[in-house]
PDB file of N, CA, C and O in Angstrom, chain B, residues numbered from 101:
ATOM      1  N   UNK B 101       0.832  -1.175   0.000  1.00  0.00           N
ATOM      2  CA  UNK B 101       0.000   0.000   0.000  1.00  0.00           C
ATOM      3  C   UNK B 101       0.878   1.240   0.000  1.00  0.00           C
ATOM      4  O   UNK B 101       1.986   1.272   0.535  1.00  0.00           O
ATOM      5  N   UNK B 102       0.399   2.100  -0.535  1.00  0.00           N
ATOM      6  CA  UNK B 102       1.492   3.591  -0.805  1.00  0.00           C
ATOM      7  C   UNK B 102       0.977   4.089   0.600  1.00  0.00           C
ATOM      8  O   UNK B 102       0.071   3.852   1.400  1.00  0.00           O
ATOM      9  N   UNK B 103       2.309   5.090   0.412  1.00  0.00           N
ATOM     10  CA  UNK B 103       2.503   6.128   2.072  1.00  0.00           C
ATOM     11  C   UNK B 103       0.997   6.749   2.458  1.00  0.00           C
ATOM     12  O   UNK B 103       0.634   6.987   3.610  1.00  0.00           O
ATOM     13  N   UNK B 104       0.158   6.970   1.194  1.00  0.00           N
ATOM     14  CA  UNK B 104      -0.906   8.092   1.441  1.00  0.00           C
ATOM     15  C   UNK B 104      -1.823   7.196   1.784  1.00  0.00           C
ATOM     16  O   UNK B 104      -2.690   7.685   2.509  1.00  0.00           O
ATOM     17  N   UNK B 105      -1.969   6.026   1.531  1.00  0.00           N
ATOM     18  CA  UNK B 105      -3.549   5.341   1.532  1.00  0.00           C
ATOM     19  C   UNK B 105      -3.030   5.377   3.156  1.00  0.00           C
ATOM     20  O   UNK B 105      -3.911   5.640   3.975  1.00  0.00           O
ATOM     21  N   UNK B 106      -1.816   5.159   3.612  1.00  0.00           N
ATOM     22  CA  UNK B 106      -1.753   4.738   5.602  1.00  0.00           C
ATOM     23  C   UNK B 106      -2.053   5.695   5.802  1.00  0.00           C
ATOM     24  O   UNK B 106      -2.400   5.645   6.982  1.00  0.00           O
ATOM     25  N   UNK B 107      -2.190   6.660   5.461  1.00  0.00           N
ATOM     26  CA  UNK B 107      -1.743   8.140   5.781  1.00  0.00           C
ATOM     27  C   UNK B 107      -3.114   8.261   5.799  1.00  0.00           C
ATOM     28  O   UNK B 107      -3.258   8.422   7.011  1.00  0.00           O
ATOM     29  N   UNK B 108      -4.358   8.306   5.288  1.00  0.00           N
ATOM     30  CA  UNK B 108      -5.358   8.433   5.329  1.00  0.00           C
ATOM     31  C   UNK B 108      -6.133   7.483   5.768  1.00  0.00           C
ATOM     32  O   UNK B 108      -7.186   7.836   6.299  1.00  0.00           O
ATOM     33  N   UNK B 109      -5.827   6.055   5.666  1.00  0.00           N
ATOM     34  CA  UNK B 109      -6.339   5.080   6.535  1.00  0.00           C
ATOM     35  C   UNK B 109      -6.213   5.577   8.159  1.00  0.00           C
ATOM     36  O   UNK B 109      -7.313   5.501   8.706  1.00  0.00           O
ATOM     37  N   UNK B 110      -5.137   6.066   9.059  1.00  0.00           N
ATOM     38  CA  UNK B 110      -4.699   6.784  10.041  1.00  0.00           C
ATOM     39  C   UNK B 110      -5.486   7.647  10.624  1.00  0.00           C
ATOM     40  O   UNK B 110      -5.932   7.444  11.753  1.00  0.00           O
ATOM     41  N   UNK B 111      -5.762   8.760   9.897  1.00  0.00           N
ATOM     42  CA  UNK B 111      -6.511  10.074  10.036  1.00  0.00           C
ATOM     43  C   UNK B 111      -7.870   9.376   9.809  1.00  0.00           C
ATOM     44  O   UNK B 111      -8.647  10.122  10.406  1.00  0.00           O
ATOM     45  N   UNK B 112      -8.590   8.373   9.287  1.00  0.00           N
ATOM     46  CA  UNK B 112     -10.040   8.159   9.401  1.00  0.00           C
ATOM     47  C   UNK B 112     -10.170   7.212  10.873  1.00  0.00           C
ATOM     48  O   UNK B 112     -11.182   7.136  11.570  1.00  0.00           O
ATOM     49  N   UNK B 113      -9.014   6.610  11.091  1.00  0.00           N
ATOM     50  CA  UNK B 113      -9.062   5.778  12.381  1.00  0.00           C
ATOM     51  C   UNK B 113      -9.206   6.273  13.490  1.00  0.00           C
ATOM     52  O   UNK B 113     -10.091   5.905  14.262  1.00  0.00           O
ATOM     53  N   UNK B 114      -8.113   7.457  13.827  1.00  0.00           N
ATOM     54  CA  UNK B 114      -8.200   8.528  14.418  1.00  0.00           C
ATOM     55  C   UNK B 114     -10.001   9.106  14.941  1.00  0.00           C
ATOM     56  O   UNK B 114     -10.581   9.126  16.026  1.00  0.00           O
ATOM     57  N   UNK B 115     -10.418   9.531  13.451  1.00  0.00           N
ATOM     58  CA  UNK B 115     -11.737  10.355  13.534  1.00  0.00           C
ATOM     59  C   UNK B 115     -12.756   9.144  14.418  1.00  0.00           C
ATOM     60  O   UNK B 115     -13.564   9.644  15.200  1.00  0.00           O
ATOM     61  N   UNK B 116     -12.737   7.674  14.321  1.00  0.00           N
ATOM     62  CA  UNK B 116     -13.751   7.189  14.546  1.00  0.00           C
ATOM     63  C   UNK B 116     -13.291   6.896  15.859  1.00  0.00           C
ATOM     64  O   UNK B 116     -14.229   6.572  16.588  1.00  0.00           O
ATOM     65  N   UNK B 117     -12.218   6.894  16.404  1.00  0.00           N
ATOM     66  CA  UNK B 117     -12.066   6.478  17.686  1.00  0.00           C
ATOM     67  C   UNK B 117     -12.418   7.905  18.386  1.00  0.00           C
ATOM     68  O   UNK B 117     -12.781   7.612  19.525  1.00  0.00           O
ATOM     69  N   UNK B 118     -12.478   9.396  18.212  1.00  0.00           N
ATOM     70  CA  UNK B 118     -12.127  10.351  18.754  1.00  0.00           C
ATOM     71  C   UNK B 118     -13.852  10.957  18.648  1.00  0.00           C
ATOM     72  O   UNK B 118     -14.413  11.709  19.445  1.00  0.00           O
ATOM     73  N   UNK B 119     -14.361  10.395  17.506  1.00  0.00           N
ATOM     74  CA  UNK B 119     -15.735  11.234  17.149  1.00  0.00           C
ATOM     75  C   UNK B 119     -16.600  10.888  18.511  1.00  0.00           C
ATOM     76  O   UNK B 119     -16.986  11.908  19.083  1.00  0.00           O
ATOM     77  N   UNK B 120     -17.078   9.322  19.307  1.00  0.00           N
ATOM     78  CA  UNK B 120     -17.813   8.572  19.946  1.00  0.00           C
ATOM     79  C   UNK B 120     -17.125   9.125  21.595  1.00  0.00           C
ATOM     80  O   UNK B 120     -17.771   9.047  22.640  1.00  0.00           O
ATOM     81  N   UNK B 121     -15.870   9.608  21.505  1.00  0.00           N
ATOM     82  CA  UNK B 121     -15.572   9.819  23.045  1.00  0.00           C
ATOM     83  C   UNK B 121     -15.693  11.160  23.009  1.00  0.00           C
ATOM     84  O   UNK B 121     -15.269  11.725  24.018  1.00  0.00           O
ATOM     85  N   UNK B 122     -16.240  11.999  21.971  1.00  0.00           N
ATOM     86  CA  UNK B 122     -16.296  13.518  22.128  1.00  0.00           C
ATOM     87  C   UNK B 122     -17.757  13.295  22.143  1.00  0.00           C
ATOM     88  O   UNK B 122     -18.107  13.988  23.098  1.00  0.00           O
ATOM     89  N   UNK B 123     -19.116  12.590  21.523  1.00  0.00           N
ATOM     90  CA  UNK B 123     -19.910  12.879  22.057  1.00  0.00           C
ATOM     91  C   UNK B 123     -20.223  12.647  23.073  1.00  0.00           C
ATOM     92  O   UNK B 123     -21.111  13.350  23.556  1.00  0.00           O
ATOM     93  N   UNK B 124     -19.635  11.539  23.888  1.00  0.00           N
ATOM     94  CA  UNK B 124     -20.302  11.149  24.990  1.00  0.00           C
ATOM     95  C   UNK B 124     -19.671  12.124  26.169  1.00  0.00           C
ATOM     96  O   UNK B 124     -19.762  11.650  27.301  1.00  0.00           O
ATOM     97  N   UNK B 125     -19.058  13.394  26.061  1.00  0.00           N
ATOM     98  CA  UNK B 125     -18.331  14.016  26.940  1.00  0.00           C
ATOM     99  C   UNK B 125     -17.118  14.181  28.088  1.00  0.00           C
ATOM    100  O   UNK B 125     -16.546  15.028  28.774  1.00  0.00           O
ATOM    101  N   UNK B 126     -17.150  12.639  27.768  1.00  0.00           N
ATOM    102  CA  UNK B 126     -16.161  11.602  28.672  1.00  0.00           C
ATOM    103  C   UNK B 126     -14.749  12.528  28.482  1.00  0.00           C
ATOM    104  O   UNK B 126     -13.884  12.215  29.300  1.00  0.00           O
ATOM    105  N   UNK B 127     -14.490  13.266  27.847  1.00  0.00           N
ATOM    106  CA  UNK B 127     -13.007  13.506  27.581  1.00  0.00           C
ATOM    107  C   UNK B 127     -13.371  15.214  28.411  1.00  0.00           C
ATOM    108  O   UNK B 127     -12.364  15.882  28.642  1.00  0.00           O
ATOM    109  N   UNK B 128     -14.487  15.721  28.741  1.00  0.00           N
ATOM    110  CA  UNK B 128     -14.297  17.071  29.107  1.00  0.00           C
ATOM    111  C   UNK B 128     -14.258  16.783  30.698  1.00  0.00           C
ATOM    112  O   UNK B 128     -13.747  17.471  31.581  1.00  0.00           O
ATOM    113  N   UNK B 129     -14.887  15.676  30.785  1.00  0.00           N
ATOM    114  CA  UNK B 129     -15.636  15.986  32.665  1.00  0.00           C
ATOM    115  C   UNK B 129     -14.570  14.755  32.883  1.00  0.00           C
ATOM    116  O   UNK B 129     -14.364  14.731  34.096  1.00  0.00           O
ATOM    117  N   UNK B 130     -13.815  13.742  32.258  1.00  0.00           N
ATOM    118  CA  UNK B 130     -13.120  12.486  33.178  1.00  0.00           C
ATOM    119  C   UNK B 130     -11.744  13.189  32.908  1.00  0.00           C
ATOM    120  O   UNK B 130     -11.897  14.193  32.212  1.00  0.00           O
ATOM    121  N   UNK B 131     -10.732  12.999  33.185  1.00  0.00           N
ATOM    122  CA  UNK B 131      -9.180  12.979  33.052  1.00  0.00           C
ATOM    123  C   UNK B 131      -9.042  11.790  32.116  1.00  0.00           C
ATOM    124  O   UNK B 131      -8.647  11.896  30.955  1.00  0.00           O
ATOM    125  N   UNK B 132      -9.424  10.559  32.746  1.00  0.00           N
ATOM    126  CA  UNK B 132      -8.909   9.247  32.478  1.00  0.00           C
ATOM    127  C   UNK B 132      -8.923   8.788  30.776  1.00  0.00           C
ATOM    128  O   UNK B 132      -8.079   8.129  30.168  1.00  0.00           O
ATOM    129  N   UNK B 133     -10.418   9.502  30.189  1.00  0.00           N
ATOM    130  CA  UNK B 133     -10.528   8.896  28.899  1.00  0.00           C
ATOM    131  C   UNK B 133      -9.552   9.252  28.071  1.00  0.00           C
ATOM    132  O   UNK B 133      -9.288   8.485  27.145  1.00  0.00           O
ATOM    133  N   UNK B 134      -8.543  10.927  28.278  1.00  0.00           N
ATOM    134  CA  UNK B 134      -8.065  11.025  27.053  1.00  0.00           C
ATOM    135  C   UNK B 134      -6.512  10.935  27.537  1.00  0.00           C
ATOM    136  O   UNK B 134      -5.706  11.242  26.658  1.00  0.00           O
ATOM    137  N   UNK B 135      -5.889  10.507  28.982  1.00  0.00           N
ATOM    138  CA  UNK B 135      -4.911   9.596  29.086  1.00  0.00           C
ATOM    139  C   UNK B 135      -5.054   8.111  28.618  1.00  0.00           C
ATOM    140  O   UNK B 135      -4.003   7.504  28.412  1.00  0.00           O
ATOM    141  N   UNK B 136      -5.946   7.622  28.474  1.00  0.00           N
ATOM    142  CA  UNK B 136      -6.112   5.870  28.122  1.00  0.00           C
ATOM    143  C   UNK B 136      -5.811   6.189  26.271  1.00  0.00           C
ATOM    144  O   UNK B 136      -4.953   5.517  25.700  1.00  0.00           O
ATOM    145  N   UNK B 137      -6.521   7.131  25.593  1.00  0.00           N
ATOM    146  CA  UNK B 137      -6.762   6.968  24.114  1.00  0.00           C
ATOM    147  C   UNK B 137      -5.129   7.519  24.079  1.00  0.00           C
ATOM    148  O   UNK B 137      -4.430   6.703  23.478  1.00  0.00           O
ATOM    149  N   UNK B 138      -4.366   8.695  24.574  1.00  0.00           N
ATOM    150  CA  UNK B 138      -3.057   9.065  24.318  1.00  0.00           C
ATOM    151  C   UNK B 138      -2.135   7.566  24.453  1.00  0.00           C
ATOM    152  O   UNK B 138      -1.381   7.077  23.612  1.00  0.00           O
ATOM    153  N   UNK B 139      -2.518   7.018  25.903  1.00  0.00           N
ATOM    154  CA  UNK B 139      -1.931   6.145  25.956  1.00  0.00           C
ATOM    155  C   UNK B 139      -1.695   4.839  24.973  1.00  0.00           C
ATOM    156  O   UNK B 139      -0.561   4.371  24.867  1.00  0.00           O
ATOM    157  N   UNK B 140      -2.773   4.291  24.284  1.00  0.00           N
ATOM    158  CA  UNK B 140      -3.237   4.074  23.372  1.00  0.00           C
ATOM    159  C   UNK B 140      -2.510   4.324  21.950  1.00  0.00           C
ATOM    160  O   UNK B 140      -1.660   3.644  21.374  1.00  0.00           O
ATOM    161  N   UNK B 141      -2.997   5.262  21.667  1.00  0.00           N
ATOM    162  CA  UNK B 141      -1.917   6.057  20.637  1.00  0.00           C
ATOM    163  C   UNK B 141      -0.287   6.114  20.744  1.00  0.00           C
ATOM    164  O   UNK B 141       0.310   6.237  19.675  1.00  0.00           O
ATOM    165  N   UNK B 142       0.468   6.036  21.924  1.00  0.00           N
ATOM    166  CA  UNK B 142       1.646   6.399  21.958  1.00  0.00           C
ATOM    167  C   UNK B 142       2.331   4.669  21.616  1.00  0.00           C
ATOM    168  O   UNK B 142       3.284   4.425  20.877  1.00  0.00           O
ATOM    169  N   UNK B 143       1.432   3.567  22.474  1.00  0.00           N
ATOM    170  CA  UNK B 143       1.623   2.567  22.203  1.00  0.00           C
ATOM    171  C   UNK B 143       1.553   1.890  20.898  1.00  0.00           C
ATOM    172  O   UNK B 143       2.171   0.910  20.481  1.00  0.00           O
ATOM    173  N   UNK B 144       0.585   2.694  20.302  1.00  0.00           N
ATOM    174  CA  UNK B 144       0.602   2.031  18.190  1.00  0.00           C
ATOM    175  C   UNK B 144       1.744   2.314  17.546  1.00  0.00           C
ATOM    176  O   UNK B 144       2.471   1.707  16.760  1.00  0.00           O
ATOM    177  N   UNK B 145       1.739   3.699  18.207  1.00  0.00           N
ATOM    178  CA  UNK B 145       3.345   4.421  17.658  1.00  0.00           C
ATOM    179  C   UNK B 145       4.459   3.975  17.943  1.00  0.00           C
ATOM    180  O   UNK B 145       5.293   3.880  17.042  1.00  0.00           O
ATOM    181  N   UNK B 146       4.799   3.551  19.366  1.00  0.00           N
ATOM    182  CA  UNK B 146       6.054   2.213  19.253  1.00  0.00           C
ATOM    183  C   UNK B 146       6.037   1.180  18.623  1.00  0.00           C
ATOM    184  O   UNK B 146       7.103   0.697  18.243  1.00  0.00           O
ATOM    185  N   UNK B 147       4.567   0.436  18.287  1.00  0.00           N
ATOM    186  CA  UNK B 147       4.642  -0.917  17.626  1.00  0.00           C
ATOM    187  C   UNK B 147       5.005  -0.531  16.275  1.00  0.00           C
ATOM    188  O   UNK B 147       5.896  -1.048  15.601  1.00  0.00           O
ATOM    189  N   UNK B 148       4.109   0.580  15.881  1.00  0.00           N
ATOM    190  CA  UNK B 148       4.709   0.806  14.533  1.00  0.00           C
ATOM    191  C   UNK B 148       6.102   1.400  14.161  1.00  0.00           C
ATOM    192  O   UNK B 148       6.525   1.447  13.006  1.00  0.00           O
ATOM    193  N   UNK B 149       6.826   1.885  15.348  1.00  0.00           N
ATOM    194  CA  UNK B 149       8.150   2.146  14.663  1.00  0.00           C
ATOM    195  C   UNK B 149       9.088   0.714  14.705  1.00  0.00           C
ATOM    196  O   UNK B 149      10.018   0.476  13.934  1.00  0.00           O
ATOM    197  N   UNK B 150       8.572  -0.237  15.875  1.00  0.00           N
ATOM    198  CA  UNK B 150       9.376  -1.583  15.439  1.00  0.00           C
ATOM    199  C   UNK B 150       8.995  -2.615  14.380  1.00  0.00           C
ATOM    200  O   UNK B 150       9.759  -3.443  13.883  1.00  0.00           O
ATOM    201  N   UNK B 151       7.968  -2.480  14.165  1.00  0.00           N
ATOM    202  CA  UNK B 151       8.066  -3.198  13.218  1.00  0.00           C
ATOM    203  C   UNK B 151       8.329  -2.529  11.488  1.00  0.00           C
ATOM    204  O   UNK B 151       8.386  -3.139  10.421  1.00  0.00           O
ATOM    205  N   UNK B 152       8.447  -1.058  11.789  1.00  0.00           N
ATOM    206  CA  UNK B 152       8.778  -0.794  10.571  1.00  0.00           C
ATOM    207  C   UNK B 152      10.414  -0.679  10.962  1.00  0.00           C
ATOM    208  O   UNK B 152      11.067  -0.204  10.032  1.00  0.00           O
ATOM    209  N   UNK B 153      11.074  -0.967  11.966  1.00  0.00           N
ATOM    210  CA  UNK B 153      12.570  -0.809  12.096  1.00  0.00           C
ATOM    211  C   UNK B 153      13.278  -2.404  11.794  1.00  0.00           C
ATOM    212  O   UNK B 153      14.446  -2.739  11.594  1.00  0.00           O
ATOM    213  N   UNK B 154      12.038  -3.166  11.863  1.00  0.00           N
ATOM    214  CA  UNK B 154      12.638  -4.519  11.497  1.00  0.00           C
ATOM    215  C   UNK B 154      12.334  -4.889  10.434  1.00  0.00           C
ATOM    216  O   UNK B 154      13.034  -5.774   9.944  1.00  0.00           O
ATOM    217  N   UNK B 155      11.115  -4.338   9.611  1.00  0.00           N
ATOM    218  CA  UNK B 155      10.942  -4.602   8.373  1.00  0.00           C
ATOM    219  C   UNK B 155      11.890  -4.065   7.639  1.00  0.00           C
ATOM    220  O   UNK B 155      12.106  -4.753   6.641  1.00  0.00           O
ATOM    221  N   UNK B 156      12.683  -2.932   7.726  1.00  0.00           N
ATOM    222  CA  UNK B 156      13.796  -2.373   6.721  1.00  0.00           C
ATOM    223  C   UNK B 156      15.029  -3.247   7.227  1.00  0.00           C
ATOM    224  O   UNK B 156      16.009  -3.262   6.482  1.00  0.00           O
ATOM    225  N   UNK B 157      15.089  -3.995   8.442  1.00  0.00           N
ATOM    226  CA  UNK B 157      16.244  -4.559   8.720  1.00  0.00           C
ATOM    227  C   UNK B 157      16.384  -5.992   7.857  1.00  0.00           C
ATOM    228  O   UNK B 157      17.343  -6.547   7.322  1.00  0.00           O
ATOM    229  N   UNK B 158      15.100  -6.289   7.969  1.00  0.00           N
ATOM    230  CA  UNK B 158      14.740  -7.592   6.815  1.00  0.00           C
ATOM    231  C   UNK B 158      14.783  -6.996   5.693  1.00  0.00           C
ATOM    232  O   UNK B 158      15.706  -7.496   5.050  1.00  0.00           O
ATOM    233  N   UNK B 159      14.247  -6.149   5.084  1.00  0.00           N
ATOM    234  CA  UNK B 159      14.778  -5.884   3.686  1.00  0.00           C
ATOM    235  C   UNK B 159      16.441  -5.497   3.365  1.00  0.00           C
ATOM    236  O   UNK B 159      16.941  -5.719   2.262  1.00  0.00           O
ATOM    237  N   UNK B 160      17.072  -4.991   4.311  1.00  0.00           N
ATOM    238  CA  UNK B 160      18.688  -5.089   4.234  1.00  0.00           C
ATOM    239  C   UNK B 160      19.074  -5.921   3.787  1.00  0.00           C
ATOM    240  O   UNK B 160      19.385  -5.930   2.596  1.00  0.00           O
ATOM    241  N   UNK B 161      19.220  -7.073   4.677  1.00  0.00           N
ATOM    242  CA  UNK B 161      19.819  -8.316   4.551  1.00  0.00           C
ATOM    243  C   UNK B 161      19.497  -9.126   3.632  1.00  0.00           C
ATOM    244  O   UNK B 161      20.259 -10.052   3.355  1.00  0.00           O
ATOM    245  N   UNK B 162      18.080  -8.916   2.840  1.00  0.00           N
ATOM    246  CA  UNK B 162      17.803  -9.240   1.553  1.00  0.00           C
ATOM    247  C   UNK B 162      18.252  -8.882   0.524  1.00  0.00           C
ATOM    248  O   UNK B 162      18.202  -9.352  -0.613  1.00  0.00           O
ATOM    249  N   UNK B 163      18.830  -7.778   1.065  1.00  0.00           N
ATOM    250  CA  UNK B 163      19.471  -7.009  -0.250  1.00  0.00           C
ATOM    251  C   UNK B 163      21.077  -7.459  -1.077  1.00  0.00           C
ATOM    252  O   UNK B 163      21.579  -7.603  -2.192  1.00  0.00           O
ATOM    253  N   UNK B 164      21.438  -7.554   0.619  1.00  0.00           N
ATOM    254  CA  UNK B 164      22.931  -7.679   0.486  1.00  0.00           C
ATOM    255  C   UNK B 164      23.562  -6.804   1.254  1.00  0.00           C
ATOM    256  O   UNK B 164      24.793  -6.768   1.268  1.00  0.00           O
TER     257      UNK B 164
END
């Protein structure tokens, strides 16, 4: 898949996880909901930098 389809697959994932906890207000009156979704988020963002740090490490060694 090209850079843009993640890139926009991302930003619609984003919207649907963020649209349902903004109506229900949970993010103005709790603390907790929008430490759990950051938390959440920070954790996709490590998985995704290892496995994109091992996927180029596997394509290295394929290379030569």
């Amino acid at each position: 898949m090209k850079r843009w389809a993640w890139m926009w697959f991302g930003i619609a994932l984003f919207l649907l996880v963020a649209a349902p906890l903004h109506v229900q207000d949970g993010c103005i009156d709790s603390p907790e909901n929008p430490t759990v979704v950051l938390a959440l988020l920070g954790s996709a963002g490590a998985l995704l930098s290892a496995a994109r740090a091992r996927l180029r490490a596997r394509t290295k060694t394929r290379r030569g």
